[in-house]
C-alpha positions in Angstrom: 112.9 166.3 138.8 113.2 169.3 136.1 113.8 172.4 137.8 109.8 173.7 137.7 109.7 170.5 140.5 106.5 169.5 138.8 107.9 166.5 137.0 109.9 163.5 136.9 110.5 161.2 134.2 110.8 157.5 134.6 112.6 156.7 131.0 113.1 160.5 129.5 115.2 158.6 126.8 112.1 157.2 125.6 109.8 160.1 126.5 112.0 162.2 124.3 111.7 159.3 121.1 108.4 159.1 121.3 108.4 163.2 121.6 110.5 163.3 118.4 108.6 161.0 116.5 105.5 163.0 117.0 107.1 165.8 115.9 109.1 164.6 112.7 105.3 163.0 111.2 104.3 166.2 112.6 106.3 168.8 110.5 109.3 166.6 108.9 112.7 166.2 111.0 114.4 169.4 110.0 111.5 170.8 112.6 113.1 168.9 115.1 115.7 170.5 117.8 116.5 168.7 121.1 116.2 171.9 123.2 113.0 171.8 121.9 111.8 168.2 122.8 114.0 169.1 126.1 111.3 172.3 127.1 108.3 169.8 126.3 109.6 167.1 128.3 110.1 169.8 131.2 113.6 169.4 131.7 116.8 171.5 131.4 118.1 172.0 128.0 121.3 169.7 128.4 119.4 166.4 129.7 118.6 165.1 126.4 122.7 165.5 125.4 123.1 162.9 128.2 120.9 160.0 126.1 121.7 160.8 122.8 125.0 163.5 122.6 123.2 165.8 119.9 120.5 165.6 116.9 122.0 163.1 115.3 122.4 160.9 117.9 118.8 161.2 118.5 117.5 160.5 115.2 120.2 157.3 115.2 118.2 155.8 118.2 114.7 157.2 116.8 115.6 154.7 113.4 117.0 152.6 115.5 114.3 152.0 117.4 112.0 151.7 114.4 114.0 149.4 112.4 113.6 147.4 115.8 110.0 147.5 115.8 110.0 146.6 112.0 111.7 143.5 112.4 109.4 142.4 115.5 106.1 143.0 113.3 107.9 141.3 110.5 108.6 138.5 112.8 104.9 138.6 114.4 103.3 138.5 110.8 104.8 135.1 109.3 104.5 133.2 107.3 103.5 133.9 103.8 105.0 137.1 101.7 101.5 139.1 101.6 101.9 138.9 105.5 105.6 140.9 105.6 103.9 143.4 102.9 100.9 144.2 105.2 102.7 144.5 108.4 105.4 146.4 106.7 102.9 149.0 105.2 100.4 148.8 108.4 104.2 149.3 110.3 105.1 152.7 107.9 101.5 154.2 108.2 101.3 153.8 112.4 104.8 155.4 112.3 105.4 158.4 110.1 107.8 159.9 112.5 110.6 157.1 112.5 109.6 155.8 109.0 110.9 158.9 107.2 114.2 158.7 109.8 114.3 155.6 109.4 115.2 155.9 105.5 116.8 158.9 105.2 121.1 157.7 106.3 121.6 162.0 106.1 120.0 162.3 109.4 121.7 159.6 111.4 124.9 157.9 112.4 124.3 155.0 109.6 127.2 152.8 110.8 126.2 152.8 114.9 126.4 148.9 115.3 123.0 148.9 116.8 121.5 150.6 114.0 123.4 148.4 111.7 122.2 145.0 113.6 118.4 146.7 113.5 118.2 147.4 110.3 119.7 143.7 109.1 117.2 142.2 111.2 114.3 144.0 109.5 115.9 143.4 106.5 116.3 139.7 107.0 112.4 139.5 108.3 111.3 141.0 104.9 113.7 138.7 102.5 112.1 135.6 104.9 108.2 136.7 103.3 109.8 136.9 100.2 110.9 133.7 100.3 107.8 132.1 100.4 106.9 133.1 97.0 106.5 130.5 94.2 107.2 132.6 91.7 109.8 130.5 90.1 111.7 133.7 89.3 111.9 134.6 92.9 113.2 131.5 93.4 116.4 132.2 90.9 117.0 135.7 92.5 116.1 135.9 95.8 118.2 138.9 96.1 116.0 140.7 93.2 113.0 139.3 94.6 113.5 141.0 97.3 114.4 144.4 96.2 111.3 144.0 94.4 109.1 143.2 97.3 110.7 146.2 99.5 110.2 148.5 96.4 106.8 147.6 96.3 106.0 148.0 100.2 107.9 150.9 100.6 107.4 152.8 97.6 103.5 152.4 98.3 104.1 153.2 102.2 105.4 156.4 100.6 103.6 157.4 98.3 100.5 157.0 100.6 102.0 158.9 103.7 102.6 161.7 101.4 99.0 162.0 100.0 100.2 161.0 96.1 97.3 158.6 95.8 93.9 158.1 96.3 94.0 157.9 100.0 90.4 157.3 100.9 90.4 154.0 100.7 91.7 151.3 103.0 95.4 150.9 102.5 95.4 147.3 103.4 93.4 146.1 100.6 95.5 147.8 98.0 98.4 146.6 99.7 96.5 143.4 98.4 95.3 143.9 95.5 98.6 145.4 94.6 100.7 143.0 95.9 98.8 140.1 94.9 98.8 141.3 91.2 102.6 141.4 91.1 103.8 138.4 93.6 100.7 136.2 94.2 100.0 134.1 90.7 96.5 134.3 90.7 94.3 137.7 90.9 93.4 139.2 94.1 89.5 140.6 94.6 89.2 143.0 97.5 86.2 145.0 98.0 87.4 148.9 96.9 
């Protein structure tokens, strides 16, 4: 119960995530304090410290969390390579807040086991798309192949979260077209 008696919280840990996600799509994650998400959630100003010791504990479970959820749409969208770089893009665009955590090792704890096993398995998810490519090339570097798909997925993620392109179109069909150009073999039509 915080101390206006007018609330309780059932999982504050993950009221307080969700909180900061909000707020780092919201206005970027320097705009981020825990006495802050602390006040919204209506509790004192030390009870976040208990779940995450300070701001950099939070954002470390924040990209935890979101590598997490990577992997398990990665995992969910199997089996072919333009699968991974949908859900991948479809994954960035829902979740501004712990995308631009997510990639930015400044802001959190980058060797926190949890976050290390997280982002491996959303790494391994992606690399699995990529190997379903024919592309014989991909096929003699998986390693570059793959580098190539995340550039691809997350540089266009980016670039579209930020407003540098064209953005009144449906991302998914780039994401397509785009992808299809570069990895498919054979040209990709989508509707513009």
């Amino acid at each position: 119960m915080s101390s206006r008696g007018t609330y309780h919280h059932g999982d504050l840990r993950a009221t307080i995530l969700a909180r900061a996600a909000d707020l780092v799509a919201e206005r970027g994650a320097d705009g981020v304090s825990l006495r802050e998400l602390a006040r919204a959630a209506g509790v004192s100003h030390a009870a976040p410290a208990h779940h995450f010791t300070d701001r950099r504990g939070l954002f470390t479970a924040l990209a935890t969390e979101g590598f997490r959820s990577l992997a398990e749409e990665l995992s969910r969208a199997r089996p072919e390579f333009l699968d991974a770089a949908l859900a991948y893009v479809r994954f960035a665009l829902a979740n501004p807040g712990h995308y631009e955590v997510m990639f930015d090792k400044s802001l959190y704890h980058a060797d926190d086991p949890a976050l290390v096993d997280a982002e491996t398995a959303a790494g391994s998810e992606l690399a699995a798309g990529v190997g379903t490519l024919d592309d014989p090339r991909a096929k003699d570097d998986p390693q570059a192949a793959a580098l190539a798909a995340w550039s691809l997925v997350h540089g266009f993620a980016l670039l579209w979260l930020n407003g540098a392109v064209n953005t009144t179109g449906d991302p998914m069909a780039t994401v397509r077209r785009v992808a299809g150009m570069l990895f498919g073999g054979e040209p990709v039509t989508c509707p513009t």
